[in-house]
N, C-alpha and C positions, 0 to 999 in steps of 0.2 A: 564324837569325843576326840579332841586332841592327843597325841604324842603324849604330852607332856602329862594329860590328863590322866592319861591310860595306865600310866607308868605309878604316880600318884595312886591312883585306884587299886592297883596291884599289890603296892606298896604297902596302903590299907587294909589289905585282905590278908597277906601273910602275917601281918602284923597280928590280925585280929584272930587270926586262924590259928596260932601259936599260943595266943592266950587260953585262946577257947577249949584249946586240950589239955591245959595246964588247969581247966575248969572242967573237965570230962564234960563238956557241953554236950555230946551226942547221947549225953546217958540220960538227958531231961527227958525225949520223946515216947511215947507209945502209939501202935496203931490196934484199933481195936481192942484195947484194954493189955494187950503185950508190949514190954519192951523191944524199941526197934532201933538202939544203940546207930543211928545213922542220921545225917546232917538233914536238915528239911531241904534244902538244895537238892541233895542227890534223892531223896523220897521223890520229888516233882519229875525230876530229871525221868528215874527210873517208872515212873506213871506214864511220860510219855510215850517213851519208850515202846510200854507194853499196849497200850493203848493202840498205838501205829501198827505196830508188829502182830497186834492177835496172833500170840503163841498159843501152840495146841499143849505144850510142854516146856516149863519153865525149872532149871536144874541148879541147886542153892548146896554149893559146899561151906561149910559151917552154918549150924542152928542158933546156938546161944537162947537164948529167950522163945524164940521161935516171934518174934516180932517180924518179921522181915517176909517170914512163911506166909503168917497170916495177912501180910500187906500181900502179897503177888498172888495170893488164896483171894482174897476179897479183888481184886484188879479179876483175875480169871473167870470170876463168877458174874459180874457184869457183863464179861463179855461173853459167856452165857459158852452153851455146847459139853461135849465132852474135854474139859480141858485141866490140866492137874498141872502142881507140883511138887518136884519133887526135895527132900531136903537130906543130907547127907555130916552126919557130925560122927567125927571118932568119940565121942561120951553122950550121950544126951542124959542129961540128968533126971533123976525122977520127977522132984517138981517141976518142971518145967515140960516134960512128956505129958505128967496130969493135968497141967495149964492148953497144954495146945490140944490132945485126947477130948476134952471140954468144949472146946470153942467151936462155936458155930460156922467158922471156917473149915473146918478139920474134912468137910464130907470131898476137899480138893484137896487135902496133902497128903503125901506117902511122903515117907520118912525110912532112913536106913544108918542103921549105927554101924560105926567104924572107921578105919583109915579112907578117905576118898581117894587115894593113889594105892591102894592093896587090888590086887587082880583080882579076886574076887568081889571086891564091891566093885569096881570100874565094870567087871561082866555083870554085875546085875544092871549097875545103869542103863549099859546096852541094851538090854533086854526089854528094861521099861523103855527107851525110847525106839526103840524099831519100831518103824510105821506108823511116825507122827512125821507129821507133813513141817511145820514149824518149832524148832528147839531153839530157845534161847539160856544159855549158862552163866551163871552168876559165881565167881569166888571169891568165898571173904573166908576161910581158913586161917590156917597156919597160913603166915606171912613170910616165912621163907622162901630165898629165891630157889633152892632146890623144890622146896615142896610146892610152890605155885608152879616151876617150869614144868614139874609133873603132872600136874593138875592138867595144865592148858596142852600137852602132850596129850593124853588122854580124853582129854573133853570136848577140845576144838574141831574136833573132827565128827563129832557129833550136830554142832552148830548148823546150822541149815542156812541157805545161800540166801543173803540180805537179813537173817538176823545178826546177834549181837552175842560178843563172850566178851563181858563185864567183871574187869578185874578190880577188886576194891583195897581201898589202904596204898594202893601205886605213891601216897603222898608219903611213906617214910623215907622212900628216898631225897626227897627234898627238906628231913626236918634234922637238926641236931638229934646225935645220937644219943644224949645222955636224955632227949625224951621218952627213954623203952629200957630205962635202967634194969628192969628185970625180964625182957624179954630178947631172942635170938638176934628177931629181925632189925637192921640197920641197914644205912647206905649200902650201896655194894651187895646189899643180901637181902634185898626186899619183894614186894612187889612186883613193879617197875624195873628192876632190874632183869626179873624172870621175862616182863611181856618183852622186851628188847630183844633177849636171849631167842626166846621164841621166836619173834615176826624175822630175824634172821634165818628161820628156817624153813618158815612156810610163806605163800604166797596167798595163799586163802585169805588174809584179812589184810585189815587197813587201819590205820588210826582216825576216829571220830575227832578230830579238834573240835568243831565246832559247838558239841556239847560242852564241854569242859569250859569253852571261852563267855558263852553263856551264863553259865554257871556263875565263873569266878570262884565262888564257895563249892569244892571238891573235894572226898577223900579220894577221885580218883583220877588223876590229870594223866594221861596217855592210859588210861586204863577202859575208855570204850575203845572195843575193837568190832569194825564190822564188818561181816563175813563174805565177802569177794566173789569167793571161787566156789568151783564144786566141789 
């Protein structure tokens, strides 16, 4: 593909990527009869991912639906063994506990309510991951840059060498603010701005471009990071 194409191409995708929120597009999807509020791009993406990587332990801040649980639930069960994950929301709501409690996925999720930056749920994490050979972390919480840079404080260090801490929504920093009229996160205060923050401070990771360029359709452009160091 040409320069000129590429540019084009790009052009096309922001284009179409701006609409498509203005259409809550990611809310059409379900995996396994749950809502999994995520772009089919990043669903493939993150299948490879896990697929390549056989985590023993896969760690998800924010539930929502619990779509997302039960995609890396059914992903872990193919790849068969003792392999869980885990899912972490400050509310999990009733229906939505009785939807996931139900599903034939469930016999691979644990679940913990509450702050995922409160010390006491960050020591429980701990605790489930000690002496899992493979930890890969996923966050899609609060979108705040304070509350993500806590997060990835806390979590990244858990990651295990040659996996992945997947930071998702990194795309608000690239979108007009008046698209989050009633929500914190904006430019300057998002995602993206938290994984910046962070990789300034550790050496442990890296930015995956190559996924994201792939892609083209992402909610998380600088948001795979993979894990370097010890």
């Amino acid at each position: 593909m040409s320069n000129d194409d590429n540019t084009r191409f790009r052009e096309l995708t922001r284009e179409w990527f701006l609409e498509s929120c203005r259409q809550r597009y990611s809310y059409r999807f379900t995996w396994m009869g749950r809502p999994i509020i995520q772009y089919p791009q990043d669903i493939v993406a993150m299948q490879e991912l896990i697929w390549r990587l056989e985590p023993d332990l896969i760690i998800e801040t924010g539930i929502a639906h619990g779509g997302s649980l039960v995609f890396y639930a059914s992903m872990l069960e193919l790849l068969g063994g003792d392999r869980r994950v885990l899912g972490i929301d400050i509310d999990i709501r009733a229906h939505n506990r009785t939807a996931i409690d139900s599903h034939v996925m469930r016999k691979r999720i644990d679940m913990i309510e509450g702050s995922s930056i409160a010390p006491d749920i960050v020591s429980q994490v701990r605790e489930l991951a000690a002496g899992r050979k493979r930890v890969m972390v996923i966050l899609d919480s609060n979108h705040t840059h304070e509350h993500v840079l806590a997060e990835l404080r806390a979590y990244g260090e858990l990651v295990t060498p040659g996996s992945y801490l997947v930071v998702f929504d990194t795309v608000v920093e690239d979108m007009p603010d008046q698209c989050f009229p009633d929500r914190p996160w904006r430019r300057s205060n998002s995602p993206k701005s938290a994984v910046h923050a962070f990789l300034s401070e550790t050496k442990r990771f890296e930015l995956d471009h190559e996924i994201e360029e792939r892609l083209m359709i992402t909610v998380s452009p600088d948001g795979f990071l993979r894990c370097v160091g010890p």
